[in-house]
C-alpha positions as CSV (number, residue, x, y, z in Angstrom):
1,X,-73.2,-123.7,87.8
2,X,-71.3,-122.9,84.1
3,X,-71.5,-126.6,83.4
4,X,-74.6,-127.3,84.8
5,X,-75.9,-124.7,82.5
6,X,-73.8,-126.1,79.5
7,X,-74.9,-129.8,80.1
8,X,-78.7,-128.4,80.2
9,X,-78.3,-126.6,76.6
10,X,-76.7,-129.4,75.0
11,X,-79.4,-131.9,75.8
12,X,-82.5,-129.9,75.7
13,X,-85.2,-131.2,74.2
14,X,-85.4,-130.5,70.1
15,X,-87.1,-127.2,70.2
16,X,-87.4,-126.6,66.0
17,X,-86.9,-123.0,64.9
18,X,-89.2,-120.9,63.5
19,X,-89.2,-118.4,61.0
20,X,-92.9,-116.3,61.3
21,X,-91.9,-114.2,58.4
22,X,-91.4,-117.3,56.0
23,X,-94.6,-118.9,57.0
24,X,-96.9,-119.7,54.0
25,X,-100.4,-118.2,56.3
26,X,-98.3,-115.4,57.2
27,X,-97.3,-114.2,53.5
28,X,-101.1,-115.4,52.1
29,X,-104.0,-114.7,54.0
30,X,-106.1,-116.2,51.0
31,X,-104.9,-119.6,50.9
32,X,-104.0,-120.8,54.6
33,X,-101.6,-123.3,54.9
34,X,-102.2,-125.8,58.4
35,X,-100.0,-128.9,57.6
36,X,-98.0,-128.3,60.6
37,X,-100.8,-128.2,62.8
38,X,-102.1,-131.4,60.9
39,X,-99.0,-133.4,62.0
40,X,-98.3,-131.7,65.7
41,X,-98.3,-134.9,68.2
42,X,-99.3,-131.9,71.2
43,X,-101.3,-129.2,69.4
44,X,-98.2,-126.7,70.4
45,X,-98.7,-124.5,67.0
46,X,-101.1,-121.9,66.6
47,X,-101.8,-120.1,63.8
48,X,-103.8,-117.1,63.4
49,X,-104.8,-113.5,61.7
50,X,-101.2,-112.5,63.4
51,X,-99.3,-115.5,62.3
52,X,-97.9,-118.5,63.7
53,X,-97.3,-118.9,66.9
54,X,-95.0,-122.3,68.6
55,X,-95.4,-123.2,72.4
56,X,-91.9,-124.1,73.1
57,X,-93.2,-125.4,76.6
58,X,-95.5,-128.0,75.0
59,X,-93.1,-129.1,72.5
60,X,-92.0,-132.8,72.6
61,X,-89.1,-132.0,69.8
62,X,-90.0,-134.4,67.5
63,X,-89.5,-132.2,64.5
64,X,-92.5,-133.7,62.3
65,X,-93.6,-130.3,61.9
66,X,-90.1,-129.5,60.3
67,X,-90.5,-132.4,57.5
68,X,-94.4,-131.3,56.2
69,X,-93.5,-127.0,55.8
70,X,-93.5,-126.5,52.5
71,X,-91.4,-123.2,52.8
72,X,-89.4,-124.7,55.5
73,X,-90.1,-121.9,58.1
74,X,-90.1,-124.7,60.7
75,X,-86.6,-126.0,60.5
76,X,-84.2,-128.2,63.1
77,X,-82.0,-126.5,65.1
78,X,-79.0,-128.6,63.5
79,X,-77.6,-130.2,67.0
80,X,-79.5,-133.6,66.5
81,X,-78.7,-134.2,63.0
82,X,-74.9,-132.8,63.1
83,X,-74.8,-135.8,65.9
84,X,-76.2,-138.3,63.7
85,X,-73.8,-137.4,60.9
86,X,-70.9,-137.6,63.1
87,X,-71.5,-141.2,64.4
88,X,-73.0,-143.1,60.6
89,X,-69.5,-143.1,58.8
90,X,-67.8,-145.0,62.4
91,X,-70.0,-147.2,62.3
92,X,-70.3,-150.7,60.5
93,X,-73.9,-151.4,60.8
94,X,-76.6,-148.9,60.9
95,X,-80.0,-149.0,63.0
96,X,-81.6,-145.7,63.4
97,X,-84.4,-146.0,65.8
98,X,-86.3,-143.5,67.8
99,X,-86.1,-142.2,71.3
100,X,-89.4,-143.1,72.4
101,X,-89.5,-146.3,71.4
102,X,-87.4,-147.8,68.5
103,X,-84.2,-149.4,69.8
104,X,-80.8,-149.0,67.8
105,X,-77.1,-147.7,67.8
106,X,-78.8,-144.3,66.4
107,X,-81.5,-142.4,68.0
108,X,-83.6,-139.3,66.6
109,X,-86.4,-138.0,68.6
110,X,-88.4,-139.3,66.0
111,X,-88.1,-140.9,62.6
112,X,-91.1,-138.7,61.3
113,X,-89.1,-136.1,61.9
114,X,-86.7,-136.9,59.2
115,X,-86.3,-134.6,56.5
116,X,-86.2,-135.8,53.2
117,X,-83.5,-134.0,52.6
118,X,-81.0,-134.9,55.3
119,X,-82.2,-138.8,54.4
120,X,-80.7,-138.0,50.9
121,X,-77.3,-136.9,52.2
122,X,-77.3,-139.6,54.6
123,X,-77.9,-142.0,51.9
124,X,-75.0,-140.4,49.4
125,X,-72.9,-140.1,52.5
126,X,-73.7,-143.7,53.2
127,X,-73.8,-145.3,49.6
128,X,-71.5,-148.5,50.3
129,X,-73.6,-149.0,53.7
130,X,-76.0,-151.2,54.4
131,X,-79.1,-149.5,56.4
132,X,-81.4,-150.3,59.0
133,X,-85.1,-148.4,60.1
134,X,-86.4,-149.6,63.3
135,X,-90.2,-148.9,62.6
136,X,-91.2,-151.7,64.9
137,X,-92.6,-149.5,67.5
138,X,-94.1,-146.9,65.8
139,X,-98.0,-147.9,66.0
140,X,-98.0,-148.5,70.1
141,X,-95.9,-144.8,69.8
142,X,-97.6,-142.2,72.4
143,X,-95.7,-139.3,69.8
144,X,-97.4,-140.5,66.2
145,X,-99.3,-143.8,66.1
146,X,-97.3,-144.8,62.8
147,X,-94.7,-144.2,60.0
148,X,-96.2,-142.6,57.5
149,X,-94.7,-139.5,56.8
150,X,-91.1,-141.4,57.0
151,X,-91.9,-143.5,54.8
152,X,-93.3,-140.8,52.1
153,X,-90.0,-139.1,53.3
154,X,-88.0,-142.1,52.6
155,X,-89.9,-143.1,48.8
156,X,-89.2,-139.2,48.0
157,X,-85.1,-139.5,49.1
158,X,-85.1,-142.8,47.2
159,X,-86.6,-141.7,43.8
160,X,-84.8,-138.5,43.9
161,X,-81.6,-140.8,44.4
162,X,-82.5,-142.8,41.2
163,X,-81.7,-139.5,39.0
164,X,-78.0,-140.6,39.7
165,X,-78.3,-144.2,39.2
166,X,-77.6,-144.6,43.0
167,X,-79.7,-147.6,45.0
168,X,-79.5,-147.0,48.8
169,X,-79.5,-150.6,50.6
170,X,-82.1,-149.9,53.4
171,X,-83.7,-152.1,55.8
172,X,-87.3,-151.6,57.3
173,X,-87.4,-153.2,60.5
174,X,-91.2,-154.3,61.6
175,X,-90.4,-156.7,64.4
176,X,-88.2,-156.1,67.6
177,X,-87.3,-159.7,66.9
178,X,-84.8,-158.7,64.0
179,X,-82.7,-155.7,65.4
180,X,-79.3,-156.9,65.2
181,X,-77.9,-157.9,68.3
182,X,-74.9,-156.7,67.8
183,X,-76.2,-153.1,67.7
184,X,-75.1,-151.1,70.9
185,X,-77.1,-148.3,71.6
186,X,-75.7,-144.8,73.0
187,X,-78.2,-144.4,76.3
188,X,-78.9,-141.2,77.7
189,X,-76.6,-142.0,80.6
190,X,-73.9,-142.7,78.9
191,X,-74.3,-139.7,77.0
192,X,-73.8,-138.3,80.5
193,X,-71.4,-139.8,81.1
194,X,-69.4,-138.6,78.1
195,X,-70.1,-134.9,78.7
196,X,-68.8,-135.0,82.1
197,X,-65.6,-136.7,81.0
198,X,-65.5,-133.7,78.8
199,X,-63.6,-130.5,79.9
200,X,-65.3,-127.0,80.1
201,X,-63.4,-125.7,77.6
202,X,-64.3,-128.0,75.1
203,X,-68.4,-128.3,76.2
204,X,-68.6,-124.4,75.2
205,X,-66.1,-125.2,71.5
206,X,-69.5,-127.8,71.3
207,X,-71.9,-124.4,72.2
208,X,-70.0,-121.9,69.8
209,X,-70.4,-124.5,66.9
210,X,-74.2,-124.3,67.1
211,X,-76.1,-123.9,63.7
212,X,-77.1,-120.4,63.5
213,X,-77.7,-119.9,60.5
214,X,-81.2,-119.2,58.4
215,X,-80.3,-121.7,56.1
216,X,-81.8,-125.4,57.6
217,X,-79.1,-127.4,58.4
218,X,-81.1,-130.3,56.2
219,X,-80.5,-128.2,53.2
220,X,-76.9,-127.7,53.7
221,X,-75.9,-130.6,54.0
222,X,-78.1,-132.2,51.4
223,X,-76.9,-129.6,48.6
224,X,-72.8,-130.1,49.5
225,X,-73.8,-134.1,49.1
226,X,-74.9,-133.1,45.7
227,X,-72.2,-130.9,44.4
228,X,-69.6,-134.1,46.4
229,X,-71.6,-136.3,43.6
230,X,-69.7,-134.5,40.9
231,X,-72.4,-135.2,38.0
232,X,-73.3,-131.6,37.3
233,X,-74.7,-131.7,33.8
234,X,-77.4,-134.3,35.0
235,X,-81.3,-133.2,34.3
236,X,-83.0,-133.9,37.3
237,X,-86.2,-135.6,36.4
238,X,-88.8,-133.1,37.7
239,X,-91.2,-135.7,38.7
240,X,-88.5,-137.4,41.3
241,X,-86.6,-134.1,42.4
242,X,-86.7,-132.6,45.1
243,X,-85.2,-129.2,43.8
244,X,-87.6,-126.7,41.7
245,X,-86.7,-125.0,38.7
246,X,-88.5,-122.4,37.1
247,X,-88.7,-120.6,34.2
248,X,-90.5,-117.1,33.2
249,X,-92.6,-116.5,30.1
250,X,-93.3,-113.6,27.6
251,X,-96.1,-112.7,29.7
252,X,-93.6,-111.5,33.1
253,X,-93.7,-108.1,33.5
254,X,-91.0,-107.4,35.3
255,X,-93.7,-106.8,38.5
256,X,-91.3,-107.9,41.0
257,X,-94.0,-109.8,42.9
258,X,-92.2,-112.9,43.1
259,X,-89.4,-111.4,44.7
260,X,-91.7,-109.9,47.8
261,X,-93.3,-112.9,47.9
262,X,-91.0,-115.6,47.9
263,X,-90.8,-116.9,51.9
264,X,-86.3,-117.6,51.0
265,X,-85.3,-115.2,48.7
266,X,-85.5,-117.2,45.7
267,X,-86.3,-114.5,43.3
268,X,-84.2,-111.8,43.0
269,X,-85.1,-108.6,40.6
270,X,-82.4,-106.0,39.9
271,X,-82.6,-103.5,37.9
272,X,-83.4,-104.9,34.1
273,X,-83.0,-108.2,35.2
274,X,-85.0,-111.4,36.6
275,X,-83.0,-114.3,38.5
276,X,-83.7,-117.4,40.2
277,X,-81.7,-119.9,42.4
278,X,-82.9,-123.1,42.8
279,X,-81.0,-123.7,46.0
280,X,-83.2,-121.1,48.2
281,X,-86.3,-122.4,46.4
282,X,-88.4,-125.2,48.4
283,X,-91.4,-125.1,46.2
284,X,-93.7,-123.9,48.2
285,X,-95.3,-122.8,45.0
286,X,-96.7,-119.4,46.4
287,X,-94.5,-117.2,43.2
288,X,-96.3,-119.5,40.9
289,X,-100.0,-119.2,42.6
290,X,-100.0,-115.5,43.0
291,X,-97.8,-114.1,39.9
292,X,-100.4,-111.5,38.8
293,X,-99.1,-112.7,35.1
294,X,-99.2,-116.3,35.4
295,X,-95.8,-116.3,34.0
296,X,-94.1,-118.4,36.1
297,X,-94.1,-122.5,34.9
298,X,-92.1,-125.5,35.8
299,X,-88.4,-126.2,34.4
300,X,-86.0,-129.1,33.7
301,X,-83.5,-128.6,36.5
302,X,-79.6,-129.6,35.6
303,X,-77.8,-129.6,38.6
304,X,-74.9,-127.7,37.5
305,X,-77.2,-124.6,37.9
306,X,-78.2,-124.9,42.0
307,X,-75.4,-122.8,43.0
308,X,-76.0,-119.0,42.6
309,X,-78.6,-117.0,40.8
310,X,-79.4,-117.4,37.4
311,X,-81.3,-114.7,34.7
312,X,-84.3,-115.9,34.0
313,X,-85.7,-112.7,31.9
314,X,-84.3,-109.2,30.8
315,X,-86.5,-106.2,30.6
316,X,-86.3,-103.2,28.1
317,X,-85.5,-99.9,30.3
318,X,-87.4,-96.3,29.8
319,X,-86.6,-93.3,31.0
320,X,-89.6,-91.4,32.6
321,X,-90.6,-88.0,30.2
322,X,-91.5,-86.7,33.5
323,X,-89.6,-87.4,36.6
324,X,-86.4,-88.8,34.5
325,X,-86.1,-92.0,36.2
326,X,-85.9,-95.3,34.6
327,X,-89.0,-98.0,34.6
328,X,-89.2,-101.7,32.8
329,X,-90.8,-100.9,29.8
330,X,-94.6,-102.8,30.0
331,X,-95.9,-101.6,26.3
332,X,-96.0,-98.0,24.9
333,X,-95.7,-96.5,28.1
334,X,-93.9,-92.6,28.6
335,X,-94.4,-92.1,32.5
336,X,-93.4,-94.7,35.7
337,X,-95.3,-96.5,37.5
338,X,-95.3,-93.4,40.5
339,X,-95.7,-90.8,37.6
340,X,-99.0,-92.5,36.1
341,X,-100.6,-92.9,39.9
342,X,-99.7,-89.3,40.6
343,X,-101.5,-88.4,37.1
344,X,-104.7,-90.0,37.7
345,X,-105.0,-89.3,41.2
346,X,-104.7,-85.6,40.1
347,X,-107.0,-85.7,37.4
348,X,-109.5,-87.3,39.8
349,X,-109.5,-84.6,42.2
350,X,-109.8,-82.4,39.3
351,X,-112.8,-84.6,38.2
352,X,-114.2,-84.5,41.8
């Protein structure tokens, strides 16, 4: 029954998680984000006053949703992709194909459902090999009638790559006729196969090693292929990145706003002092759209700087005349924030 149980969890389908707190609708009423329900092959997302909401029933696992969220609240699960990764490097030849309807010795549940990001480690990881996309199926596909989203995945991983001089040799395949027929494909069966021959001990090692982090396994592995590039005073061409820096002007205040707001913790204020890291950021943009200031504008990125947090602005510190506490000074002010509010709501029932 153990193993049975094991055996289920290991090839469930590719249920995506979801983070309701990091959704874009969820943190701005005003400007409703619906991409993922754009893309959904089986209307399984909902999203409403309450949030977002995923049917994991009616999901087919094809992780297109994952690939379009700009704050990356829809992430993989990391079991499909930590596969694919372990297989490219033993492997002469590549074909990726799809398991609906793509042949090849790779299978994703679907290639719209890769993430620019992991295609950018893959491609570092891969940089000697040549590459093969088996697209030929895509349009007769019951999942998503083409290929467009991985191939706007696959131009962004590409242009991104030329900030290192790199050229990824990669293949489109459009006809059936020219998959390689020397490519050998891992069926289901013989995926079967494989975990019966394995012992119980080692199925549940395979359980414990699940991803469970908050982090999308897509961006980890795509930020230790960067710092593995060893090039860390590069500027990253903002136009063909696909990391966003910031910087903060005069007009910042010291609000704090783009802390709460930020869906990943990119914005951090402590004390006297405003920092950034560029690897929690996914550009999602929403710090930029609602800083009350407008103080927040783009930055040259080098890549030395994606590890950690980095100042961005220090504030001047009062000390409240009234309740002693210490505020960023915002002009000629003598009281906090909680001071001031307490004032005038006083005065006002005095008034009233």
């Amino acid at each position: 029954m153990l193993f049975r149980y094991i055996i289920k969890q290991l090839t469930k389908v590719n249920v995506p998680v979801l983070k309701k707190e990091s959704c874009i609708s969820f943190r701005n009423n005003k400007n409703k984000c619906n991409r993922c329900l754009e893309v959904c092959p089986n209307s399984c997302i909902e999203i409403d006053n309450n949030g977002i909401e995923l049917d994991e029933d009616l999901c087919l696992g094809c992780g297109i949703c994952t690939t379009v969220c700009p704050s990356q609240s829809l992430y993989s699960k990391g079991e499909k992709e930590e596969q694919l990764l372990s297989r490219v490097e033993e492997l002469p030849k590549i074909v990726l194909g799809c398991e609906e309807k793509n042949d090849g010795n790779l299978k994703v549940p679907c290639l719209n459902g890769l993430h620019r990001e992991l295609l950018t480690a893959i491609f570092i990881l891969l940089k000697d090999k040549e590459i093969y996309f088996n697209v030929s199926g895509c349009e007769n596909c019951q999942v998503q009638k083409d290929y467009k989203i991985f191939k706007e995945n696959l131009e962004a991983a590409q242009k991104f790559l030329s900030n290192f001089n790199l050229k990824s040799n990669i293949n489109l395949i459009t006809n059936t006729k020219d998959v390689p027929q020397q490519v050998l494909e891992l069926s289901r069966r013989d995926f079967m196969v494989m975990l019966k021959e394995q012992t119980k001990e080692k199925t549940l090692e395979v359980l414990k090693k699940k991803n469970n982090s908050k982090t999308p396994y897509h961006r980890k592995i795509f930020l230790e292929e960067l710092k593995g590039l060893k090039v860390e005073n590069i500027v990253l061409d903002k136009e063909n990145s696909l990391l966003q820096g910031w910087n903060v002007t005069e007009n910042c205040d010291g609000c704090g706003f783009c802390q709460a707001i930020c869906p990943n913790k990119a914005w951090k204020l402590e004390k006297n002092k405003l920092s950034f890291n560029i690897s929690q950021c996914t550009n999602c943009r929403l710090c930029v759209e609602l800083c009350p200031q407008k103080s927040i504008i783009s930055a040259d990125l080098v890549l030395s700087e994606i590890d950690g947090y980095r100042i961005k602005k220090e504030f001047n510190i009062k000390v409240c005349r009234k309740c002693g506490k210490e505020f960023i000074e915002k002009g000629l002010e003598e009281f906090c924030l909680t001071c001031k509010k307490r004032a005038n709501l006083l005065k006002a029932n005095t008034n009233g």
